[in-house]
C-alpha positions in Angstrom: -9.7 -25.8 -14.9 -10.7 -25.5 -11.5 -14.1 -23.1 -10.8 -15.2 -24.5 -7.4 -13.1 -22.2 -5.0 -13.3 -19.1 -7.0 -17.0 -19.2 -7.6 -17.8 -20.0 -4.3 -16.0 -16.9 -3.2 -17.1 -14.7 -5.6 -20.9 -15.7 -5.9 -20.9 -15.2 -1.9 -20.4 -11.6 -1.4 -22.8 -11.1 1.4 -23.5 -14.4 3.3 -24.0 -13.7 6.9 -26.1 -14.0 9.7 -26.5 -13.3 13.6 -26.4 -16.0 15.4 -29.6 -16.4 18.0 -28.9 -17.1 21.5 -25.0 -17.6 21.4 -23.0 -16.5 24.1 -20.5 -13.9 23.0 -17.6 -13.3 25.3 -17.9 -9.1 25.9 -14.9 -7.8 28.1 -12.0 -5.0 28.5 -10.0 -5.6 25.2 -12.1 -7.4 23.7 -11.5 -7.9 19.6 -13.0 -5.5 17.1 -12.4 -7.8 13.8 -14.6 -10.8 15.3 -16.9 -11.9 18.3 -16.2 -15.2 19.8 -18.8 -17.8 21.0 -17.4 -20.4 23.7 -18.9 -23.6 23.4 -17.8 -27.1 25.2 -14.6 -28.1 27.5 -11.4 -29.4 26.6 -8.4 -28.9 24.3 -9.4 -25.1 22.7 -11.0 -25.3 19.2 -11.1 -22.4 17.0 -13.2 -22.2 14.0 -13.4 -19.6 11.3 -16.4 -19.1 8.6 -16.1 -18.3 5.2 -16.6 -15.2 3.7 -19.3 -13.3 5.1 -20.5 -16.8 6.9 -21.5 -16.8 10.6 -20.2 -18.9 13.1 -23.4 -20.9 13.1 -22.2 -22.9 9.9 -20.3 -24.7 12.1 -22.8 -25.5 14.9 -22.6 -29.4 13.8 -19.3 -29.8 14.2 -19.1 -28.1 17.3 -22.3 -30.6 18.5 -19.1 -33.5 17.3 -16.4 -32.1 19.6 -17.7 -29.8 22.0 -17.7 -32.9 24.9 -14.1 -33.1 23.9 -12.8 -29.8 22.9 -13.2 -25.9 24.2 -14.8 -24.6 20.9 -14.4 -21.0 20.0 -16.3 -20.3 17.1 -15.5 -16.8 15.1 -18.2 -14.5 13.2 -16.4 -11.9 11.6 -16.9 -8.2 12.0 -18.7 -6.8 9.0 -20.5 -10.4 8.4 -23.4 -11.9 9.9 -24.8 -9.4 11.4 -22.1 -8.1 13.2 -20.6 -4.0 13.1 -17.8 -3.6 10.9 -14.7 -2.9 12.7 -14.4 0.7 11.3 -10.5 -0.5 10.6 -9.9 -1.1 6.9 -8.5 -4.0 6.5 -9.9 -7.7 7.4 -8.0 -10.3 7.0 -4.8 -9.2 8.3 -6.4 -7.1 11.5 -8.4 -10.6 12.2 -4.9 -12.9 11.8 -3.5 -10.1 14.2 -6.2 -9.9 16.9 -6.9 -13.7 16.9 -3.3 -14.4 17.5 -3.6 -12.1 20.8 -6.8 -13.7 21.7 -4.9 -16.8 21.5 -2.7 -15.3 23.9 -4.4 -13.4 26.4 -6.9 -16.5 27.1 -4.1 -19.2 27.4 -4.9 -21.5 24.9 -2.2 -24.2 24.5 -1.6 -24.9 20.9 -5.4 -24.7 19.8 -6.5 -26.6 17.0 -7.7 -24.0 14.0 -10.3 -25.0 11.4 -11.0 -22.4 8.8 -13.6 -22.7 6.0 -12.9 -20.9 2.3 -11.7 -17.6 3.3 -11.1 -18.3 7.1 -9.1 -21.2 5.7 -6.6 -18.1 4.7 -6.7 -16.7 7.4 -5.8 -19.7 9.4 -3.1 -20.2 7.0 -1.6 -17.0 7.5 -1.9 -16.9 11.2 -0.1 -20.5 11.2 2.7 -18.4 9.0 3.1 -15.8 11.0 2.3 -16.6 14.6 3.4 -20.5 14.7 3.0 -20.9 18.6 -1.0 -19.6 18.1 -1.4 -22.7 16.1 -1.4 -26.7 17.3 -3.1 -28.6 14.3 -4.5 -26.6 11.3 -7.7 -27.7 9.6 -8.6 -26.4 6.4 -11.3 -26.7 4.3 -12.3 -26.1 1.0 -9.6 -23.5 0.3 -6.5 -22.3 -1.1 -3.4 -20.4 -1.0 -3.8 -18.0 -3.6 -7.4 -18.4 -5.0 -6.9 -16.9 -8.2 -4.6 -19.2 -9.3 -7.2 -22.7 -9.4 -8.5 -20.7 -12.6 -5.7 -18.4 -14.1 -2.3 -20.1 -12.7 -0.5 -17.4 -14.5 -2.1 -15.3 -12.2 -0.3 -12.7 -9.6 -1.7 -10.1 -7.2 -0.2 -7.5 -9.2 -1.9 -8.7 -12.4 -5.6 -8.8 -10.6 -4.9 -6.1 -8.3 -7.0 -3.5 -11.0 -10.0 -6.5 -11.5 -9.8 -6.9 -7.5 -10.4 -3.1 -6.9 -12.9 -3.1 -9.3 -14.8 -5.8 -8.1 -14.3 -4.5 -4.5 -16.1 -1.3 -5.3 -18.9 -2.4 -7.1 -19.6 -5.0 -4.1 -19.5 -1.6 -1.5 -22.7 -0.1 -3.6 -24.0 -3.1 -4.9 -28.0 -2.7 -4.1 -29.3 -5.4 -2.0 -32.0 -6.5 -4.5 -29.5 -7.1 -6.9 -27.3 -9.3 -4.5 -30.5 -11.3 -3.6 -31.0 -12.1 -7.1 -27.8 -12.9 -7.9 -27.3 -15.3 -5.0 -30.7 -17.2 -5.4 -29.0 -18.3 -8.9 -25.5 -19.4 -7.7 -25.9 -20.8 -4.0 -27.4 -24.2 -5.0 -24.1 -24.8 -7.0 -22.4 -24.3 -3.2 -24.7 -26.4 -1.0 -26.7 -29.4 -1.8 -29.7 -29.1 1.2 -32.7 -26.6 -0.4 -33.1 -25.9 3.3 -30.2 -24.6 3.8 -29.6 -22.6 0.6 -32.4 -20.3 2.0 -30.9 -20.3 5.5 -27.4 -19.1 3.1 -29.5 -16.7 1.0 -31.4 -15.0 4.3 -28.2 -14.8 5.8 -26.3 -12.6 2.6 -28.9 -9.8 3.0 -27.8 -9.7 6.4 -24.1 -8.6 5.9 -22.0 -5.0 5.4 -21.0 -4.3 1.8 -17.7 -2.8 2.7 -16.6 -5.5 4.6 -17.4 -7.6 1.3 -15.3 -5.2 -1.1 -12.4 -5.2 1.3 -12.7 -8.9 1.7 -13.1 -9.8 -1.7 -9.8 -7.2 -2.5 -7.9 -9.0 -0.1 -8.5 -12.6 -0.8 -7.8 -11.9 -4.7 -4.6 -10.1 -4.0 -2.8 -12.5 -1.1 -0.5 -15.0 -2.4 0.3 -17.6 0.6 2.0 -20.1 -1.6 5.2 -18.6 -0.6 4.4 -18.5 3.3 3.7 -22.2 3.0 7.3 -23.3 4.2 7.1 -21.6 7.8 4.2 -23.3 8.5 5.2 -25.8 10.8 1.8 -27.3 12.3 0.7 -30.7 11.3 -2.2 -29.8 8.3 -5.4 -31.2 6.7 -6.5 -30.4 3.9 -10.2 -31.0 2.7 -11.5 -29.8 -0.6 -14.5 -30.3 -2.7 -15.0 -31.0 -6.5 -18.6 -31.7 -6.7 -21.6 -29.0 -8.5 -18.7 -27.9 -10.5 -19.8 -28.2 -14.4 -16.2 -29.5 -16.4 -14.7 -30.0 -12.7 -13.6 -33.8 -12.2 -11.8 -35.4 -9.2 -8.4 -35.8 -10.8 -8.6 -32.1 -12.1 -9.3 -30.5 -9.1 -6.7 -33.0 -6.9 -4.0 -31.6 -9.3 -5.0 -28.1 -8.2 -5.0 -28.8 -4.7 -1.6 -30.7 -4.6 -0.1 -27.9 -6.6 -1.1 -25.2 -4.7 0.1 -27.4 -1.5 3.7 -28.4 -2.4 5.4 -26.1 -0.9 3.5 -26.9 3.0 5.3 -30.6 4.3 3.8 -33.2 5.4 0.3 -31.6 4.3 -2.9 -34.4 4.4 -5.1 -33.6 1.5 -8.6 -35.2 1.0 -11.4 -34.7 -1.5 -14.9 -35.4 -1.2 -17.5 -36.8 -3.6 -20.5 -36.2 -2.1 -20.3 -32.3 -1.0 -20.1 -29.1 -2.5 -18.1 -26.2 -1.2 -20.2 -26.1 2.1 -18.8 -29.5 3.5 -19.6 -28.9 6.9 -23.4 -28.9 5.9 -23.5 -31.7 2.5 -21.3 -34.1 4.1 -21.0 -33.7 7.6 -20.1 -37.5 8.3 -17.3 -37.7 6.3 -15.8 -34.4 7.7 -15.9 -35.7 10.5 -14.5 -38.5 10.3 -11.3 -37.0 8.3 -11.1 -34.8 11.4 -11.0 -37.3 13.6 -8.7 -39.5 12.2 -6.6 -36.4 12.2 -6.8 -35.1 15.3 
């Protein structure tokens, strides 16, 4: 069965880095569950990292669009560098405050990209706030993660696993997490350069922001939700680096986990590994394009 998606989430507890040089928008009001960096001119772009991933992951696809599209690329509170929020939760409060962001700066039916766990997010937020959302682009992610291993699986039955899993991530030492990570990140990204850039940016992130995270994304079940999404949707996903993983296998997942969101595009990769947006860059692009 599926491992891709679930490992990738749970082998990254801690990815995140500051992003040098960007230009982060600092006014009155301005969000506590993320930073925003304003890139380009045109129709507004949002983009969401992964779990604990900066905003920087997605500096080549913002090079792609930024001539044609208003990018406003997301690093999370808690990740990368940047000071927890001091609020609890994560997921919900960034769904929440993005949606008024959306709002207060006037942007007309923005396209969304989220990667992994900010593909959740952008799922949820094109649930429940359907005029913050144009077009939704997600990749390498799922409705209910849990389920591409256990399909049995409920929030209910994880919810013990998921606390447990969220504390020992809050006191996890930082040695340990290097260690752990400098085994598991080449089976997320293909480039050796960019492993180390990955692995430099975990020691860099806030490990209660990771617990709660982690507790959230293994207890939120969007399959439901799917139906009152009514934005057009893409779909990328990733099969590759994943030992008993092939092509058909993990399509089946993806469509099934999918059914219930119309008129969903879904397209696999060969050549990448969870980190599309840095193994395969081209081809992302070019399914975004044609979707767009």
């Amino acid at each position: 069965m599926r491992q891709l998606i679930l490992s990738a989430f749970l082998l990254l507890a801690g990815i995140g880095c500051t992003a040098a040089g960007q230009a982060v928008r600092a006014e009155p009001g301005s969000p506590t569950a993320f930073r925003v960096d304003v890139r380009g001119h045109g129709r507004p772009m949002i983009l969401i990292p992964g779990f604990a991933s900066s905003g920087e992951v997605w500096d080549g696809i913002v090079a792609h669009y930024q001539d044609r599209f208003e990018c406003h690329i997301l690093t999370l509170a808690g990740f990368a560098g940047a000071p927890a929020s001091g609020e609890g939760a994560v997921m919900p409060l960034v769904r929440e405050q993005l949606a008024a962001y959306v709002a207060a700066h006037h942007l007309d039916k923005p396209v969304v990209v989220g990667h992994s766990m900010g593909g959740v997010i952008a799922l949820s937020l094109a649930a429940e706030h359907p005029e913050a959302v144009g077009q939704l682009v997600v990749v390498d992610s799922l409705p209910f993660l849990p389920a591409a291993n256990e399909p049995s699986a409920t929030p209910i039955s994880l919810n013990e696993m998921a606390l447990n899993f969220r504390n020992m991530l809050m006191s996890q030492p930082l040695d340990q997490r290097r260690a752990y990570q400098r085994r598991v990140l080449p089976t997320l990204i293909s480039d050796k350069e960019k492993v180390e850039v990955a692995l430099d940016w975990s020691m860099k992130s806030e490990g209660q922001t990771l617990g709660q995270a982690f507790y959230e994304m293994m207890t939120t079940d969007l399959r439901p939700e799917l139906g009152r999404i009514h934005a057009p949707v893409l779909v990328m996903g990733s099969w590759a680096g994943t030992p008993g993983a092939t092509r058909a296998s993990v399509e089946q997942v993806f469509q099934s986990q999918y059914a219930g969101l119309s008129g969903v595009r879904i397209a696999l990769v060969d050549r990448a590994r969870h980190f599309i947006m840095w193994d395969d860059p081209s081809w992302l692009m070019q399914q975004m394009d044609s979707f767009l």
